[in-house]
C-alpha positions as CSV (number, residue, x, y, z in Angstrom):
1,X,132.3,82.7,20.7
2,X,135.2,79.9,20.8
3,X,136.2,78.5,17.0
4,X,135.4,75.6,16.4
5,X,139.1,74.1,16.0
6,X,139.0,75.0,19.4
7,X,136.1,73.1,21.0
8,X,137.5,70.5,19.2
9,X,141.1,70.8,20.7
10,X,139.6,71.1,24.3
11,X,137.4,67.9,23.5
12,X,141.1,65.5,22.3
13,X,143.3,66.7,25.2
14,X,143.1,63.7,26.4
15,X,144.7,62.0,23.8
16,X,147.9,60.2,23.7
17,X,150.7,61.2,21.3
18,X,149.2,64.3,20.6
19,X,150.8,67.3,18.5
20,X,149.8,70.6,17.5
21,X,151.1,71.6,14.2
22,X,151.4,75.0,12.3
23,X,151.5,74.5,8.3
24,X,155.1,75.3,8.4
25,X,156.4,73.3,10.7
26,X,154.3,70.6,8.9
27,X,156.2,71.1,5.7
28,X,159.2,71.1,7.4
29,X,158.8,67.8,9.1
30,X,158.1,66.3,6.0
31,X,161.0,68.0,4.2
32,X,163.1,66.3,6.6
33,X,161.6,62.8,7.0
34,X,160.0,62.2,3.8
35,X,161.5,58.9,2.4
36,X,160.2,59.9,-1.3
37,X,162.7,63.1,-0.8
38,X,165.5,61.5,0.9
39,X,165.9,58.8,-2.2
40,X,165.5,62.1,-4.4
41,X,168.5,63.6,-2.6
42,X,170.7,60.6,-2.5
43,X,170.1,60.6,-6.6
44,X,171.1,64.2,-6.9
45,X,174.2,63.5,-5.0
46,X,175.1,60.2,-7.1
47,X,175.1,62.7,-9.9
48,X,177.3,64.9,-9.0
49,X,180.0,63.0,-7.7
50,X,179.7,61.2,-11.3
51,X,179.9,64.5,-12.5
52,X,183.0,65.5,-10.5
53,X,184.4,62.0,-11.7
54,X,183.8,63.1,-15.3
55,X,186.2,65.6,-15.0
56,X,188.6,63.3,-13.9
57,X,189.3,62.5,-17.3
58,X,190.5,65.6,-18.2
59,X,193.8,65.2,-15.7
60,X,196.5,62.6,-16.3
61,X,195.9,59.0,-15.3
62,X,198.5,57.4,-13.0
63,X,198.8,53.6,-13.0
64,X,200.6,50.7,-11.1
65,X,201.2,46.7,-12.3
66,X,202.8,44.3,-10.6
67,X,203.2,40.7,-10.7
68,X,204.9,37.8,-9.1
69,X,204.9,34.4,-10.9
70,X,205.9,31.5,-9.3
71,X,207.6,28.7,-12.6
72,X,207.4,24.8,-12.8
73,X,209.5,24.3,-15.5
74,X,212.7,26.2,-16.6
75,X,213.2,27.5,-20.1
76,X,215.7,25.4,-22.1
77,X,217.4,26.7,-25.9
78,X,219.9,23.7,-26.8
79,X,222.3,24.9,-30.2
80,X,223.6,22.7,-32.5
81,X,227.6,21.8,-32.9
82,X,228.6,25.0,-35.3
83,X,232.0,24.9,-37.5
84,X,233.9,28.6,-37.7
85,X,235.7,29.7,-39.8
86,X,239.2,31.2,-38.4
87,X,240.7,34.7,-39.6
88,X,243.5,36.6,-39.1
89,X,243.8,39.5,-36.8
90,X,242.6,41.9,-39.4
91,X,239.3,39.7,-39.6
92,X,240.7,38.3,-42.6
93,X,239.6,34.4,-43.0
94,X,242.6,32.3,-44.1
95,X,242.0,30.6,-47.4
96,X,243.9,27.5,-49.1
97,X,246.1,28.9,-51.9
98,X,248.1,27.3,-54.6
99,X,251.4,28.0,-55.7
100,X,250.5,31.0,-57.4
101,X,248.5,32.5,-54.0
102,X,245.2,32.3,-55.7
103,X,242.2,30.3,-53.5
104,X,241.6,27.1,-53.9
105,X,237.5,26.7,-54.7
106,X,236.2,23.4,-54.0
107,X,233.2,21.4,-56.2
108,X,230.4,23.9,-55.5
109,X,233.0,26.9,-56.9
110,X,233.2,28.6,-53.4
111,X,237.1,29.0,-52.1
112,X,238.0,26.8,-49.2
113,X,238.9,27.5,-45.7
114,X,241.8,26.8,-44.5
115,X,241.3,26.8,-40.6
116,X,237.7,26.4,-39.0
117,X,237.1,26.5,-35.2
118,X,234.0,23.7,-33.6
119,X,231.5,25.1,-31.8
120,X,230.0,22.4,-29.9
121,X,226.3,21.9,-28.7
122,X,225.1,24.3,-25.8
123,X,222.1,24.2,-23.5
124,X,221.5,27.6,-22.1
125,X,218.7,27.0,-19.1
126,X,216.5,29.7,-17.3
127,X,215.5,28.5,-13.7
128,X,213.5,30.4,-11.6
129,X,211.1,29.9,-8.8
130,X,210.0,33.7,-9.3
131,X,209.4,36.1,-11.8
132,X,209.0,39.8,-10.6
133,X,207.8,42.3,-12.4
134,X,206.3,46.3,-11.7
135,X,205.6,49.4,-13.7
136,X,204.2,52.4,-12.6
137,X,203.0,54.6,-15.1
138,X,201.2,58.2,-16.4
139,X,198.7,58.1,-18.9
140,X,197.4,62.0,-20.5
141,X,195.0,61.9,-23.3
142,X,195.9,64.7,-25.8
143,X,193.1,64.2,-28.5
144,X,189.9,62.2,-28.7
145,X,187.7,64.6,-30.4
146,X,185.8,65.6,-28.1
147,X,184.9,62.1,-26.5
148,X,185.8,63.5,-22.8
149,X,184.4,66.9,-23.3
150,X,180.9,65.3,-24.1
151,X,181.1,63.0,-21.6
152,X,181.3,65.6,-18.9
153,X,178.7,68.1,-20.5
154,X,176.2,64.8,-20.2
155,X,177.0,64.4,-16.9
156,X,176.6,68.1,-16.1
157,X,173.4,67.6,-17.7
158,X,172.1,64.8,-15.7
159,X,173.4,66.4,-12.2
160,X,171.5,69.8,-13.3
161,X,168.7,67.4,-13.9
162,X,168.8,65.8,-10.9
163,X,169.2,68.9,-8.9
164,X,166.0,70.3,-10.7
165,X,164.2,66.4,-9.8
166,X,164.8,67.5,-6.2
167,X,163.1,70.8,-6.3
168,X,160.4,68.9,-8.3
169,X,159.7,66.5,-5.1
170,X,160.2,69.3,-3.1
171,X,157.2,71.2,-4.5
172,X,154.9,68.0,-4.9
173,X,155.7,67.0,-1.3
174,X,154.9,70.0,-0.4
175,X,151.5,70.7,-1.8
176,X,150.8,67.3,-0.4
177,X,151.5,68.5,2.6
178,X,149.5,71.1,2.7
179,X,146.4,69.5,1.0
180,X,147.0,66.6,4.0
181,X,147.1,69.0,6.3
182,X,143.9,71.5,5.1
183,X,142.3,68.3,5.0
184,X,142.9,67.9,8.5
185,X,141.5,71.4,9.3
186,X,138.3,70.9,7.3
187,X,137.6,67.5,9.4
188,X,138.0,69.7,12.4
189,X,135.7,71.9,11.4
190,X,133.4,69.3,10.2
191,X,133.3,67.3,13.3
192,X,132.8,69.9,15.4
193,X,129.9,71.0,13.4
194,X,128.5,67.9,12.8
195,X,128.2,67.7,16.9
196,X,126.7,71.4,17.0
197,X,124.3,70.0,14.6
198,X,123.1,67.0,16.3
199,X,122.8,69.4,19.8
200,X,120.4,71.3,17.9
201,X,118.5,68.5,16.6
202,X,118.6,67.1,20.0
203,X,117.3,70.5,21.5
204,X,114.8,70.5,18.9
205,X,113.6,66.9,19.6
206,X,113.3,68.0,23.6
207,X,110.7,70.5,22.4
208,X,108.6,68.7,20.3
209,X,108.5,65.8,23.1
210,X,107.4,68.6,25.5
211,X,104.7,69.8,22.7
212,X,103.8,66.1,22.5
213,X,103.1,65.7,26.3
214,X,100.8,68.6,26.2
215,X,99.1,66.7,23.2
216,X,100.1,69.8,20.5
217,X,101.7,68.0,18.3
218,X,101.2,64.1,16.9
219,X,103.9,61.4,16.9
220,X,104.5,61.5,13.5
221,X,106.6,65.0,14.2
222,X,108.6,63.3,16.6
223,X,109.2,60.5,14.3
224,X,110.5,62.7,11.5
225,X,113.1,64.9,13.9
226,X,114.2,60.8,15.1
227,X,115.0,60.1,11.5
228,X,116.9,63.3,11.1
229,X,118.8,62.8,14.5
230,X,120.0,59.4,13.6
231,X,120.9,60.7,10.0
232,X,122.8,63.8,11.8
233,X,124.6,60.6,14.3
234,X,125.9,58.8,11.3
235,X,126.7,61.9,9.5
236,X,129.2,62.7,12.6
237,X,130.6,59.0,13.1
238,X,131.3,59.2,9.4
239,X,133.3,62.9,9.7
240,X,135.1,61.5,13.3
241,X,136.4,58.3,11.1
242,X,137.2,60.8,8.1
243,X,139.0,63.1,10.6
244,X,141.0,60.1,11.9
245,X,141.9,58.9,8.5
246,X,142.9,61.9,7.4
247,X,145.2,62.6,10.6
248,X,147.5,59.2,9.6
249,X,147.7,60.3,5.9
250,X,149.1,63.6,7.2
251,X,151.3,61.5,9.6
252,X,152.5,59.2,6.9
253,X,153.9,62.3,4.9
254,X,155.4,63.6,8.2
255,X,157.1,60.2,9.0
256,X,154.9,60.1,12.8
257,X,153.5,56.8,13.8
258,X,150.1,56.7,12.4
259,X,148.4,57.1,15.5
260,X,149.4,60.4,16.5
261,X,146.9,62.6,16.4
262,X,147.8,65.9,14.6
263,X,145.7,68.9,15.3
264,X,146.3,72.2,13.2
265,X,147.7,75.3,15.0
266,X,146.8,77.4,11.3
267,X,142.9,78.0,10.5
268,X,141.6,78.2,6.9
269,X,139.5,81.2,7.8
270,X,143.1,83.0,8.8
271,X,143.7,83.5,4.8
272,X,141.9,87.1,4.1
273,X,141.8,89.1,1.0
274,X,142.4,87.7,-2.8
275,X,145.6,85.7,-3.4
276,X,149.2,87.7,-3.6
277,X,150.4,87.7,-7.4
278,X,154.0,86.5,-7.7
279,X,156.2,86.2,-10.7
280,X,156.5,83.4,-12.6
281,X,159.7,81.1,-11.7
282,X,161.9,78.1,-13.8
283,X,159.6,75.1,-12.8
284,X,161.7,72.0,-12.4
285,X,159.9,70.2,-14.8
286,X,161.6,72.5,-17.9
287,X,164.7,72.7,-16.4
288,X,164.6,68.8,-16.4
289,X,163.6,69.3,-20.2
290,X,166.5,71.8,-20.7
291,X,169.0,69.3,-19.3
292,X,167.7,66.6,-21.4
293,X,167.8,68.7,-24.2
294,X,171.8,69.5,-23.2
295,X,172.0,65.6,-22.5
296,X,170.8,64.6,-26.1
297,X,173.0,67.4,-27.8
298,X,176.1,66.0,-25.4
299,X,175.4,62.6,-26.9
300,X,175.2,63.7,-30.5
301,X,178.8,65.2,-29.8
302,X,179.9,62.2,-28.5
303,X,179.2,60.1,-31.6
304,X,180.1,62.1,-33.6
305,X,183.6,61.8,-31.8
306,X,183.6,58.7,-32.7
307,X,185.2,59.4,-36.0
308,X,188.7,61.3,-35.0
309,X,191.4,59.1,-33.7
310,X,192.3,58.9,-30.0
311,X,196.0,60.1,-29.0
312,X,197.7,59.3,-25.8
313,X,201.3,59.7,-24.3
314,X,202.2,58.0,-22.0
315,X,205.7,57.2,-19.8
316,X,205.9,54.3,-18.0
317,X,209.0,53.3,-15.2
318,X,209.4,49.1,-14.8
319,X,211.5,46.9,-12.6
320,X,211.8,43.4,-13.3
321,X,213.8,40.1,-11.9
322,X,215.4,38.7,-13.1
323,X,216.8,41.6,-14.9
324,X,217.0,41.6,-18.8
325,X,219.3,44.1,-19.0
326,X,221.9,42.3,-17.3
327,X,222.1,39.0,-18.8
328,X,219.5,37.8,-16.6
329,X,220.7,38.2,-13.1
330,X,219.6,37.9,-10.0
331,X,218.4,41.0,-9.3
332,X,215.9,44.1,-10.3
333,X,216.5,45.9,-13.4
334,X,214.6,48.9,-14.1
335,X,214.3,51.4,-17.4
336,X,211.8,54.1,-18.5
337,X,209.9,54.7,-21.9
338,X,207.8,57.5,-23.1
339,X,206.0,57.1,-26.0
340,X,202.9,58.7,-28.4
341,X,199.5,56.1,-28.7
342,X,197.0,56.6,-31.8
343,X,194.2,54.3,-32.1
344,X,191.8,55.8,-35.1
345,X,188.4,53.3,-35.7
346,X,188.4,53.2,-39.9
347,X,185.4,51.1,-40.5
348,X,183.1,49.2,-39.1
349,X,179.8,49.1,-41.5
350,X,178.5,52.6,-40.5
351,X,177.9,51.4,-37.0
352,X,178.7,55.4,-36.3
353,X,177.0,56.6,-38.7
354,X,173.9,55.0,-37.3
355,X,174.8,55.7,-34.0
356,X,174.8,59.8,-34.7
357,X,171.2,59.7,-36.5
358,X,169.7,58.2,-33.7
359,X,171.2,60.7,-31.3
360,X,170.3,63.3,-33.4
361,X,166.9,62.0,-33.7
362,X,166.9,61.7,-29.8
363,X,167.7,65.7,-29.4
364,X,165.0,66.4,-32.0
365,X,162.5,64.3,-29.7
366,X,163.8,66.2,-26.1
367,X,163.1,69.5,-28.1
368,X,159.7,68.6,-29.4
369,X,159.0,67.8,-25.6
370,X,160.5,71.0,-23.8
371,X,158.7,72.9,-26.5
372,X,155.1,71.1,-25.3
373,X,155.9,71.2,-22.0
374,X,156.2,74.8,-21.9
375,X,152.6,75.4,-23.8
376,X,151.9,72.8,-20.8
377,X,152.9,75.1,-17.9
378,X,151.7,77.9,-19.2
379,X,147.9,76.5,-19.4
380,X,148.6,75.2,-16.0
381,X,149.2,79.0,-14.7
382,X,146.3,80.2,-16.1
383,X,144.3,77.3,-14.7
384,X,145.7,78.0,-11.5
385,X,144.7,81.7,-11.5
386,X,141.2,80.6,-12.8
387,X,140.8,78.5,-9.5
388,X,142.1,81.4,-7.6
389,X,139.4,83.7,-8.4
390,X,136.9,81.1,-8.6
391,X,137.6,80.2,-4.8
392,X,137.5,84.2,-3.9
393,X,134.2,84.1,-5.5
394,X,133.2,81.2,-3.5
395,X,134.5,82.1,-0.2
396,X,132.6,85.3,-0.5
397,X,129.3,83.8,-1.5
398,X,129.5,81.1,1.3
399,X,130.0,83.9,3.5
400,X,126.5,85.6,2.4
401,X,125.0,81.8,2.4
402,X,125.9,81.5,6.0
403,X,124.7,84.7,6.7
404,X,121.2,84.4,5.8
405,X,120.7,81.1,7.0
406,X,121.9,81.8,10.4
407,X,119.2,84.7,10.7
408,X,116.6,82.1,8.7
409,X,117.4,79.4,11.9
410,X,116.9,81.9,14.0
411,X,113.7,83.6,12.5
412,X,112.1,80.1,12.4
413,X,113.2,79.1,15.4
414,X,111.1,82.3,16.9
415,X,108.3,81.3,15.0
416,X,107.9,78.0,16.0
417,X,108.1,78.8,19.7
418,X,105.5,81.1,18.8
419,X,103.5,78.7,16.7
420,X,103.3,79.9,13.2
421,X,106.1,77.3,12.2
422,X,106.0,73.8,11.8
423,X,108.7,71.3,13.3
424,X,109.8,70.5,9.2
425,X,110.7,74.1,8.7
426,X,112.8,74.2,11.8
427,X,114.2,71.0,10.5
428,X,114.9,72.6,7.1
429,X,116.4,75.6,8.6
430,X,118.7,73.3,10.5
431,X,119.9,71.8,7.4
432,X,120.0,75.2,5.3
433,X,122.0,75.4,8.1
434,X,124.4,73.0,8.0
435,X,124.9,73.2,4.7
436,X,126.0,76.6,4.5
437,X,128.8,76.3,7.5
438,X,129.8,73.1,5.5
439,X,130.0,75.1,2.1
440,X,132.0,78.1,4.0
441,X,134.5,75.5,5.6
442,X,135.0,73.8,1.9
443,X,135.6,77.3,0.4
444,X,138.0,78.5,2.9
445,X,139.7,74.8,2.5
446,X,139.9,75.7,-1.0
447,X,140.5,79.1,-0.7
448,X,144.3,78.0,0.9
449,X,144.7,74.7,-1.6
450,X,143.8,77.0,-4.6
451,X,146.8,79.4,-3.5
452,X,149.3,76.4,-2.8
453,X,148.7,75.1,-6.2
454,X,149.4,78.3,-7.4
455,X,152.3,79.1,-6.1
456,X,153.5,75.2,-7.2
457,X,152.6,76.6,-11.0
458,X,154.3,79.5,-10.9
459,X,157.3,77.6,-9.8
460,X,157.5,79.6,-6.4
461,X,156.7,76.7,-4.0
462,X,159.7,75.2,-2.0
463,X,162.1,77.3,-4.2
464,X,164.2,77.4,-1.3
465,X,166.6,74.7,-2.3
């Protein structure tokens, strides 16, 4: 006997846009055309070229200035007429003596000069239509206690974090692929059966109408098999809507058009035996704790920085024109310097002070949070493995449902041909019938979910980075 996947497969070939997907390549295609995951990975590489430019900071910084300045006006200094006084050519200044070769001293007591050169006024003028000026220079930060070594441990921090946000989406894109996709399978199923169903209902109904012509049976038997017939029709427009539904959610996560119809190449009775136990591995959502943890402890270093002084050196080369160090000529003049920079905050009304409590406060909050998170995962696990078991038990007792009421459909299928069954216990049968493929296609649905989610718990799922 064909599965029913494949009645239904044979039924859409007909379709247009049509693909036939295995779980794999399912996660794949959403891997790669997921726009949720595409942001995620632009983020995790934003943080670490910050992290890369971080540690810039650590190497010498090399700067250029220029500038050009066109003037208006020219600068003017105008001094006064100045009197000299003359001396000899040992720099001696002649004095008036008197006969005895003692100076002369005037009315204020001070001796009086005998010669005394003018200096007359002078207007010394700058005019220039440009100014030039450049420097090129090297800046390497010696001290700053610790300012630039935090700095690049909190970016470390947040490109870790990032990195571990990826694998996060990863996972959760993941398991909604494969629940999109299960889903999928289980309308498969379910429309397939729901048509099986409404064939026997039908064959059921040409029986009792033949009964009915041979005056065995009343109307009202017929009428109660119509009821169910229309109830089985609307039950199988509403899983062919469900199944069509479900086929543009799963083609939403894949990035398809939404009217591609998806059919699964994987079957959910394919999983056999219990699910395979797998060590536990660093879930993404503590390792984003453990960076924010390092990120709050990076920024308590860094205010706490904030209380050593910041040293520099520095050596700078400069041209300029005119050129200062040649009485202002017309022409470029260029020097170097080196030099030692210290620039220490002293007070500031314990604005650091404040500044480190609250960043100490902030790591005492990320640890508090890592520390629940953890008792968080670990519940999770067991929950997972609870579900686990619970679907194995499920699977298995769906599988001795359907059992018995194939052989009960059958048994009172006999009898009513042989006329110690009524038409409502064939009818019954049917639906014990039903029922119990619909709880077996649930379990096995569940069966596959239950080991995704799993797997996503223990931190296993898209580890593959």
């Amino acid at each position: 006997m064909k599965p029913l996947w494949l009645i239904f497969w044979l039924w859409t070939t007909t379709l247009m846009g049509q693909q036939t997907l295995t779980l794999e390549a399912a996660r794949q295609m959403a891997l790669k055309n997921n726009k949720t995951l595409q942001a995620a990975k632009a983020t995790a590489h934003a943080a670490r070229q910050d992290k890369k430019g971080a540690f810039t900071h650590f190497l010498p910084a090399v700067t250029a200035a220029g500038n050009v300045q066109r003037m208006h006006k020219s600068f003017k200094y105008e001094t006064p007429d100045m009197a000299l006084p003359v001396a000899d050519a040992q720099g001696n200044v002649i004095l008036v003596t008197d006969g005895a070769g003692n100076p002369v001293t005037g009315a204020d007591g001070k001796p009086i000069v005998k010669n005394w050169a003018v200096l007359p006024s002078q207007t010394l003028s700058l005019s220039r239509d440009n100014l030039s000026f450049l420097s090129i220079g090297i800046t390497q930060p010696l001290f700053t206690g610790g300012k630039v070594l935090h700095q690049y441990k909190a970016r470390t921090a947040l490109a870790k974090a990032a990195a571990s946000g990826l694998y996060r989406q990863r996972a959760e894109l993941m398991l909604k692929t494969d629940m999109a996709y299960w889903r999928v399978a289980e309308l498969v199923e379910k429309t397939a059966l729901a048509r099986q169903y409404c064939t026997l209902i039908q064959k059921h109904m040409d029986d009792l109408n033949n009964l009915k012509a041979e005056g065995v049976i009343t109307k009202n038997d017929v009428l109660k098999v119509t009821v169910k017939e229309n109830e089985a029709q609307l039950n199988r427009l509403k899983a062919e809507n469900g199944l069509k539904l479900s086929q543009m959610a799963l083609c939403q996560l894949l990035g398809l058009p939404l009217d591609t119809v998806i059919l699964t190449a994987d079957t959910p009775e394919a999983a056999q035996g219990p699910a395979q136990v797998k060590t536990p591995q660093p879930r993404p959502e503590i390792e984003m704790l453990d960076q924010a943890v390092a990120l709050a402890g990076a920024d308590v270093g860094l205010q706490r920085s904030r209380y050593f002084p910041n040293l520099l050196a520095h050596a700078h080369y400069t041209w300029m024109n005119p050129n200062p160090w040649n009485s202002l000529a017309d022409e470029f003049g260029s020097d170097w310097s080196v030099g030692v920079g210290l620039q220490w905050d002293l007070f500031h009304w314990n604005e650091r002070g404040f500044k480190l409590s609250a960043a100490k406060s902030r790591r005492k909050a990320a640890l508090r949070q890592r520390e629940e998170a953890r008792e968080m995962v670990d519940l999770e696990i067991r929950q997972a493995r609870f579900q686990c078991a619970e679907a194995d038990k499920r699977h298995t007792m769906a599988q001795s449902s359907l059992e018995a009421a194939d052989e009960n459909l059958r048994l009172t299928q006999e009898q009513f041909s042989e006329g110690v069954a009524a038409s409502t216990d064939v009818l019954d049968a049917q639906t014990l019938w039903q029922n119990a493929h619909t709880e077996l296609i649930e379990a096995q649905i569940e069966r596959r979910l239950s080991q995704t989610r799993l797997e996503k718990a223990l931190g296993c799922l898209g580890k593959d980075r």
